[in-house]
N, CA and C of each residue as an Amber inpcrd file, in Angstrom:
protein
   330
   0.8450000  -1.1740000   0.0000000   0.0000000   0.0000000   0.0000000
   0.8970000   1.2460000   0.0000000   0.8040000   2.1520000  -0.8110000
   1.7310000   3.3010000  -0.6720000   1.5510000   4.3000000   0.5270000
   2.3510000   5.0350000   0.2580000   2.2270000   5.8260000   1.9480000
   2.0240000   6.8910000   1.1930000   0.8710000   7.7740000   2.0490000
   0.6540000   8.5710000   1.7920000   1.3280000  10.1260000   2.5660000
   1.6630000  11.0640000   1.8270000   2.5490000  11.7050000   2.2310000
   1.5480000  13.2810000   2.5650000   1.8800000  13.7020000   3.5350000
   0.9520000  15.0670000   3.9270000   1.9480000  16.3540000   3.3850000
   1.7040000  17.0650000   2.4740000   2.2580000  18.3650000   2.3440000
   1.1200000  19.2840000   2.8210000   2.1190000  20.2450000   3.5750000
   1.4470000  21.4910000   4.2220000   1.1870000  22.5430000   2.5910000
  -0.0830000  22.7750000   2.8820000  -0.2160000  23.7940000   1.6010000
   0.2490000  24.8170000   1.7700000   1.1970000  25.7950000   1.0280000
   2.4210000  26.4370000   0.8710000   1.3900000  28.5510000   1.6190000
  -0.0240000  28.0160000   1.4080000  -0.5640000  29.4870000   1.7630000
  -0.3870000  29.3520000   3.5550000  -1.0770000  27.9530000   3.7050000
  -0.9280000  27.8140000   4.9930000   0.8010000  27.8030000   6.0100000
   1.5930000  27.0260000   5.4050000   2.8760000  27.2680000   6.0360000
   3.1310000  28.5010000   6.1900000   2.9420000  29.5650000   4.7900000
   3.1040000  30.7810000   4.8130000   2.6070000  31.7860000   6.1150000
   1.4980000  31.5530000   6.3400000   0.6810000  32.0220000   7.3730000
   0.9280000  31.5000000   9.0110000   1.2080000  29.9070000   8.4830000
   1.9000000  29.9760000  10.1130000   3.2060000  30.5470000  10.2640000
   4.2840000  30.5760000   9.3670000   5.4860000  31.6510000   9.5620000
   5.3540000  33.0780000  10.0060000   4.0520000  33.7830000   9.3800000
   3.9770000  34.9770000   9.3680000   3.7970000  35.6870000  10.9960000
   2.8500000  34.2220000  11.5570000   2.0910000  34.4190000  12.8080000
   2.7620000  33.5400000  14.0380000   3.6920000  33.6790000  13.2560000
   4.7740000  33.0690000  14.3090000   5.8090000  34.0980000  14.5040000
   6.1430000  35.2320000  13.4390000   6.9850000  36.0030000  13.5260000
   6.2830000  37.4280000  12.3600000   5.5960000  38.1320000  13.7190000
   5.0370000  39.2160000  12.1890000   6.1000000  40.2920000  11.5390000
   7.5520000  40.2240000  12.2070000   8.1580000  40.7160000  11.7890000
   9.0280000  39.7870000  10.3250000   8.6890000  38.9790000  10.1010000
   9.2210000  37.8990000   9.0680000   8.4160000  38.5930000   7.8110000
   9.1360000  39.6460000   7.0530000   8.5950000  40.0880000   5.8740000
   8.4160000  39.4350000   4.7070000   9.4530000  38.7720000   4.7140000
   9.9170000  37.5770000   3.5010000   8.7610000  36.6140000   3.2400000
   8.2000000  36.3320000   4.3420000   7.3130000  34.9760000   4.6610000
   5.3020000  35.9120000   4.3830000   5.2120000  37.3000000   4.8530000
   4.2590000  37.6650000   4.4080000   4.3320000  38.5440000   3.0770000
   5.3680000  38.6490000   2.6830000   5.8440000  39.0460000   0.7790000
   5.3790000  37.9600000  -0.1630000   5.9550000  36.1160000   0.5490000
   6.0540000  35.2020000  -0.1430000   4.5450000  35.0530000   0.2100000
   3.5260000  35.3410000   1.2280000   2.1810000  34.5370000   1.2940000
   1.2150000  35.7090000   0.2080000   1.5630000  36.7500000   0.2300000
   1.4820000  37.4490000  -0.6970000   1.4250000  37.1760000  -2.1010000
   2.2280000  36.9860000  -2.4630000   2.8920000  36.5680000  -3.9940000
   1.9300000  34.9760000  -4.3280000   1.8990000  34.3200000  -3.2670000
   1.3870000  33.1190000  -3.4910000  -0.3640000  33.0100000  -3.4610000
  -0.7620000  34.2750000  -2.9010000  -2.0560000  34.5290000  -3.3430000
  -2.4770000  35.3980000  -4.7570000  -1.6610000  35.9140000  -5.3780000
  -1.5270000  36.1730000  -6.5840000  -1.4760000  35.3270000  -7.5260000
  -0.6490000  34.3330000  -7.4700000  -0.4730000  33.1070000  -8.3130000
  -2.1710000  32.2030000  -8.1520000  -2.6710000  32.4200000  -7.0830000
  -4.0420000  31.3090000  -6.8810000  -4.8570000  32.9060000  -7.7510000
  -4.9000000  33.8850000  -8.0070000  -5.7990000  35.0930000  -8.0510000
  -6.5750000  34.9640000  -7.1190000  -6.1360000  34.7440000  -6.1860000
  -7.1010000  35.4500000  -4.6370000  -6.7500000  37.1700000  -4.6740000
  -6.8830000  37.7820000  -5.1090000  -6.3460000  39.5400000  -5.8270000
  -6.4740000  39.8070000  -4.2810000  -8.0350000  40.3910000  -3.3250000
  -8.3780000  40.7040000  -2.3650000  -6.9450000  40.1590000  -1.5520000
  -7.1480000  39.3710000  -0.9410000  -6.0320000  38.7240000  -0.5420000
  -4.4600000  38.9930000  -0.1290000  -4.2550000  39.1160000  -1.7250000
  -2.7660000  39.5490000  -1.8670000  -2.8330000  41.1440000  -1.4900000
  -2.9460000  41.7560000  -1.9400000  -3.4100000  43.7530000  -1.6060000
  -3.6370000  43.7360000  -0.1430000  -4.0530000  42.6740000   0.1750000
  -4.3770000  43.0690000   1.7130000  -2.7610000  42.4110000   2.6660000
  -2.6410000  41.6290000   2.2110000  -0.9540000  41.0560000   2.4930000
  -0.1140000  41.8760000   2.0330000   0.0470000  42.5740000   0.8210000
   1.1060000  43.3570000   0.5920000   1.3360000  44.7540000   1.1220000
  -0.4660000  45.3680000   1.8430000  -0.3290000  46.2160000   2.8870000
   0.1410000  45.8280000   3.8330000   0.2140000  44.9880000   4.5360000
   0.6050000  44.4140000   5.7730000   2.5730000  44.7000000   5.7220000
   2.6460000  44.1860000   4.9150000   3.7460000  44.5370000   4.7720000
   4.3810000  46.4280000   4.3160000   4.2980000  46.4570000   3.8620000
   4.3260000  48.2450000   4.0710000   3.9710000  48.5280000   5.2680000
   2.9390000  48.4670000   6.1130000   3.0670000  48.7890000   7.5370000
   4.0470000  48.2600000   8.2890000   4.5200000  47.5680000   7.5980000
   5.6700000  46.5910000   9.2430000   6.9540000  47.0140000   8.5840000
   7.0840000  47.3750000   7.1790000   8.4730000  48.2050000   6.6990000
   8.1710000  49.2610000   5.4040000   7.8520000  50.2690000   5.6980000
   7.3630000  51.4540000   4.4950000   8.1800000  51.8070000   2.6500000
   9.9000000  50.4860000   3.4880000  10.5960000  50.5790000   2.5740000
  10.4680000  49.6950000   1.6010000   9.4800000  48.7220000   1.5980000
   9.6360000  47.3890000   1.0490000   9.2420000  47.4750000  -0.2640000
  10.2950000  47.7850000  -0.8860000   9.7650000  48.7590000  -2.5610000
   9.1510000  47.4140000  -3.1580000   9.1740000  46.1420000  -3.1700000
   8.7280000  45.2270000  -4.5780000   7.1870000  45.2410000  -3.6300000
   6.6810000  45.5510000  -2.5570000   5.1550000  45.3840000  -2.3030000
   4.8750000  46.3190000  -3.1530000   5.3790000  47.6690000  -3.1700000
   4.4000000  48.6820000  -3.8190000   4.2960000  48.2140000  -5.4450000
   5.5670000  47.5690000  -6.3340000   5.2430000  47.2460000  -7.5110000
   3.9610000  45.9780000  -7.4390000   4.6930000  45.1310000  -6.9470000
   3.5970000  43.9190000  -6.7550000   2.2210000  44.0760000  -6.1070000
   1.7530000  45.2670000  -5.3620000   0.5190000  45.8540000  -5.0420000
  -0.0950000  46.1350000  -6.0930000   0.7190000  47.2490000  -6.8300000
  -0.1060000  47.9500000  -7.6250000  -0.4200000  46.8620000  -8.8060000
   0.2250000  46.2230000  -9.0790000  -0.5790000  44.9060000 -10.5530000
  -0.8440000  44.1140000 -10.2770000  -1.2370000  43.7960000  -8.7980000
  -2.5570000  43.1240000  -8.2400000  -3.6430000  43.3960000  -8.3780000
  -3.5870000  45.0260000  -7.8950000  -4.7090000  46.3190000  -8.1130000
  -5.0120000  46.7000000  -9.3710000  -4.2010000  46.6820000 -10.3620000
  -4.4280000  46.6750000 -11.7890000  -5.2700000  45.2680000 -11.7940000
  -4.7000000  44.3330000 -11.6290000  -5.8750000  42.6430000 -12.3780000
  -7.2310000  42.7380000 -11.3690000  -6.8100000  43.5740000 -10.5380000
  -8.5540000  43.8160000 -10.1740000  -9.6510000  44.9680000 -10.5400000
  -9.0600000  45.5040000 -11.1910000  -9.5940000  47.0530000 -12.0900000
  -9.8140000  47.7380000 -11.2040000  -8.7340000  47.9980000 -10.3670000
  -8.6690000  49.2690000  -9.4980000  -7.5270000  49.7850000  -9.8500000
  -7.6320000  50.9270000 -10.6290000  -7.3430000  52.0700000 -11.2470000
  -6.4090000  52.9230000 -10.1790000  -7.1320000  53.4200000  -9.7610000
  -7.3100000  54.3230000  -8.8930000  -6.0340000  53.8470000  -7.3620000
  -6.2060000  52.7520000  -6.8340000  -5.3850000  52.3670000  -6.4970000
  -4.1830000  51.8250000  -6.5770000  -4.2180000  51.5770000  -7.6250000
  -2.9850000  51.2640000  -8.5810000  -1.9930000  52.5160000  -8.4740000
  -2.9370000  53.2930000  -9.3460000  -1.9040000  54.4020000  -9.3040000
  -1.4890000  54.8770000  -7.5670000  -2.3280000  55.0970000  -6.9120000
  -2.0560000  55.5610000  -5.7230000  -0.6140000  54.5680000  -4.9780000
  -0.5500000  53.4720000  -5.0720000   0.0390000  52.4230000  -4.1240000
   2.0500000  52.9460000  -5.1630000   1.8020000  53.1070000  -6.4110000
   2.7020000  52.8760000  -7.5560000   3.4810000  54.6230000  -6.9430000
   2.6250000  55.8320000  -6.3320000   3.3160000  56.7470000  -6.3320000
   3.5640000  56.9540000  -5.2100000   2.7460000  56.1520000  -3.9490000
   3.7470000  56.0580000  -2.7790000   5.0820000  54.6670000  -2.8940000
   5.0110000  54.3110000  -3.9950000   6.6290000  53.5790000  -3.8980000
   7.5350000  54.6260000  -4.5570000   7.1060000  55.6590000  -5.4370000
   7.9580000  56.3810000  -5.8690000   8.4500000  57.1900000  -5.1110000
   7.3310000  57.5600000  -4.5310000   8.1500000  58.5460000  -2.8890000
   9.3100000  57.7050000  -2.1100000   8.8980000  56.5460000  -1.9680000
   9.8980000  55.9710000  -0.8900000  10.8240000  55.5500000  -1.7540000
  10.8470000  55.2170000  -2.8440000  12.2640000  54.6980000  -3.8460000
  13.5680000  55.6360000  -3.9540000  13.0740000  57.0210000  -4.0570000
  13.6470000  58.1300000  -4.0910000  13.8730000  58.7610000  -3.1870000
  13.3520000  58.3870000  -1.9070000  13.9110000  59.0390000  -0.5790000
  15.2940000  57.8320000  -0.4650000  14.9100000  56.4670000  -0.5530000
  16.0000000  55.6440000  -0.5140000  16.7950000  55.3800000  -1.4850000
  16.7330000  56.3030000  -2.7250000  17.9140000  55.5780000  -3.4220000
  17.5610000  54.5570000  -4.6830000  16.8070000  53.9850000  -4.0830000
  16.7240000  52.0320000  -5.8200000  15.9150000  52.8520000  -6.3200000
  17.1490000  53.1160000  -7.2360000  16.5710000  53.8330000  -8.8780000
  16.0810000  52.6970000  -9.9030000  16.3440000  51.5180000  -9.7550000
  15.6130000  50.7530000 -10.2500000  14.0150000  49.9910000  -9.9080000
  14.3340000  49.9570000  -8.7650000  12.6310000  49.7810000  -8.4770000
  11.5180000  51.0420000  -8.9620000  12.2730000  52.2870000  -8.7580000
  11.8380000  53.4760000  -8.8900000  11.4510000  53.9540000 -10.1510000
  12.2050000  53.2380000 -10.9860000  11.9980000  53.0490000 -12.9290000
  11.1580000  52.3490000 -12.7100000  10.9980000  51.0280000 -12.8890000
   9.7010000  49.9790000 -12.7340000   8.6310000  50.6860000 -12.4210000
   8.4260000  51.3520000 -11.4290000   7.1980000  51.8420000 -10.3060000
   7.0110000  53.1840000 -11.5870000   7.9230000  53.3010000 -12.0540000
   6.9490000  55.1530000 -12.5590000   6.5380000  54.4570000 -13.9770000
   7.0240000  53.1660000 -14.9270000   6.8790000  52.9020000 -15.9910000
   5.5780000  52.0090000 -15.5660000   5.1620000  51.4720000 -14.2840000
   3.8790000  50.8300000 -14.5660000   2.6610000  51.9930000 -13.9070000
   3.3890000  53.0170000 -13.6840000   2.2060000  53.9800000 -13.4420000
   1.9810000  54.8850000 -14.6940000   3.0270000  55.4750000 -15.6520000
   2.9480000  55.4890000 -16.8110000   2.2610000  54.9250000 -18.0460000
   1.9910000  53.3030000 -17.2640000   1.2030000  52.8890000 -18.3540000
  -0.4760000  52.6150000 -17.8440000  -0.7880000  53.1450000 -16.8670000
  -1.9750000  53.3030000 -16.6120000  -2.8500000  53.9960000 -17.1730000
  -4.4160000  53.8010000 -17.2500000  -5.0360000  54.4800000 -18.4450000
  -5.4970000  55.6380000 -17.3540000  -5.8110000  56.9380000 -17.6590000
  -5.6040000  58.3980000 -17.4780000  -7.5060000  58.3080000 -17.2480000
C-alpha cells in the first residue's frame, strides 16, 4: 500500500510563519505573492499592505501591489500604491525599483 505523504499547503505554512513572527517580511511578501499566483487579488493587496506597515521601505510590495490592483480594475489604487513607492524609492535611493514603479504607473489608463 503506498504511503501517503501530507504536504502542508504552501498558503498555509506561509501564514503559520507569518504568525509566528510578524516581523518575518519575507514569509508575508512570499504569502502574498502566493495569493496572486491562486488570483485570490483581495487577498494579496491586503498582504502586501501588511507589509508596508511593518516596513514602508519594502519597494517590490508597492510594484507587486499595484498589478494586483491593476488585475482587479482598481485604477485608482494602482496608481495611488505605484506613487507612494515612488516617494519611498527616491527618498531611498533604488533607482531601479523606482523606474519599474513610474513605468507601470505610466502605463496606466488616465
Amino acid at each position: 500500500m503506498p504511503m501517503t505523504v501530507h504536504i502542508m499547503d504552501r498558503i498555509e505554512a506561509l501564514k503559520a510563519m507569518a504568525a509566528q513572527d510578524p516581523t518575518n517580511l519575507l514569509a508575508r511578501y512570499g504569502l502574498a505573492m502566493e495569493y496572486v499566483k491562486r488570483e485570490a487579488y483581495r487577498e494579496a493587496v491586503e498582504t502586501f499592505e501588511e507589509v508596508l506597515k511593518v516596513n514602508p521601505n519594502y519597494a517590490a510590495a508597492y510594484f507587486h501591489g499595484g498589478q494586483t490592483y491593476e488585475k482587479m480594475g482598481q485604477v485608482d489604487d494602482a496608481r495611488a500604491i505605484y506613487e507612494r513607492g515612488i516617494e519611498v524609492t527616491t527618498r531611498t535611493g533604488d533607482g531601479h525599483t523606482r523606474a519599474e514603479l513610474q513605468g507601470a504607473l505610466d502605463l496606466l489608463p488616465l
